[in-house]
N, C-alpha and C positions, 0 to 999 in steps of 0.2 A: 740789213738785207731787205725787209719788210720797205723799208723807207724809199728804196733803189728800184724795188717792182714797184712801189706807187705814182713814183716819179718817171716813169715809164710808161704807166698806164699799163701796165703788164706785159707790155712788147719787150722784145730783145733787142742789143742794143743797135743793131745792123738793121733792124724795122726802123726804128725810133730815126736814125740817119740820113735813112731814104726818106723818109718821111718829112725830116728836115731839110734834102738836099730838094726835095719838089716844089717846099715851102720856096726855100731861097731863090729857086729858079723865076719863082710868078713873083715876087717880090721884086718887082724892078722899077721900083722908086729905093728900096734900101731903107724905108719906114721901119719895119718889123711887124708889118700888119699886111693882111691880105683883105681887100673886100672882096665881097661873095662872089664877085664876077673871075676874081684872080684863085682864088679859092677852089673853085667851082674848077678852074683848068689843073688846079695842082692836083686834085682828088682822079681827074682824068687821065694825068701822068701817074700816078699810084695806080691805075688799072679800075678806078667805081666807076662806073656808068648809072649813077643816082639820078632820077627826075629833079625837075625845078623843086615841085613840092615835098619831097622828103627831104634836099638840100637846105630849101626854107625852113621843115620844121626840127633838122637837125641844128642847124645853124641858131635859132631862135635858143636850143638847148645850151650849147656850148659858149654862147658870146655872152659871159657871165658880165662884164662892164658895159655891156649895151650899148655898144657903137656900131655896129653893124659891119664891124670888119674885126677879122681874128689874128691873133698873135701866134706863136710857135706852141706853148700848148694847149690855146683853145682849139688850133689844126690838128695837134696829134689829139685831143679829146674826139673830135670829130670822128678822122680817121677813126678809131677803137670802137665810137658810135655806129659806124657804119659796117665795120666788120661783124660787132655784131650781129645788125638789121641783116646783112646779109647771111650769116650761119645762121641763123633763124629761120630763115627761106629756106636752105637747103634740106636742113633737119626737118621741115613741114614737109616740104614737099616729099624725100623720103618716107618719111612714114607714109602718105598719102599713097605710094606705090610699093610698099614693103606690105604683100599679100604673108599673109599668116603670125604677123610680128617675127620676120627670124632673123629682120636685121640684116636681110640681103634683097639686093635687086636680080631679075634675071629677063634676059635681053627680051625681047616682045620680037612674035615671029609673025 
């Protein structure tokens, strides 16, 4: 079980799919690699709206053979990377406007 979350990168299997079906889509040469530019649209079909430079220094992270273009799990590594850079944000930002620490927001009038 332990082996199937890591292969997974801890997504569910229906993330992991979609994830591979965005892959597939920007893959059209049928290589099995995306470079950054194909890449970069697949991530936008998943819904990131990442700048160049976090795409850069995520990318630099994930492209463990250093070719400058990703496979299926150097994409879903990504992917995971970025979700979390993003719950990151949300959580900062939360607390930043969570007046008394109680773990709630309330509308501004």
């Amino acid at each position: 079980l332990l082996m199937l979350y890591r292969s997974r990168e801890g997504m569910r299997n229906k993330e992991v799919q979609e994830i591979y079906s965005a892959f597939d889509r920007q893959d059209k040469d049928g290589s099995g690699e995306l470079p950054a530019l194909e890449a970069s649209a697949a991530l936008r079909d998943l819904g990131f709206q990442a700048g160049f430079e976090v795409m850069q220094s995520v990318l630099s992270k994930v492209d463990v053979d250093d070719t400058g273009a990703l496979d299926q799990v150097e994409f879903r590594k990504m992917v995971r990377m970025l979700e979390e850079r993003d719950r990151t944000m949300f959580k900062e930002a939360f607390l930043e406007k969570d007046e008394g620490q109680q773990q709630v927001l309330r509308e501004s009038v």
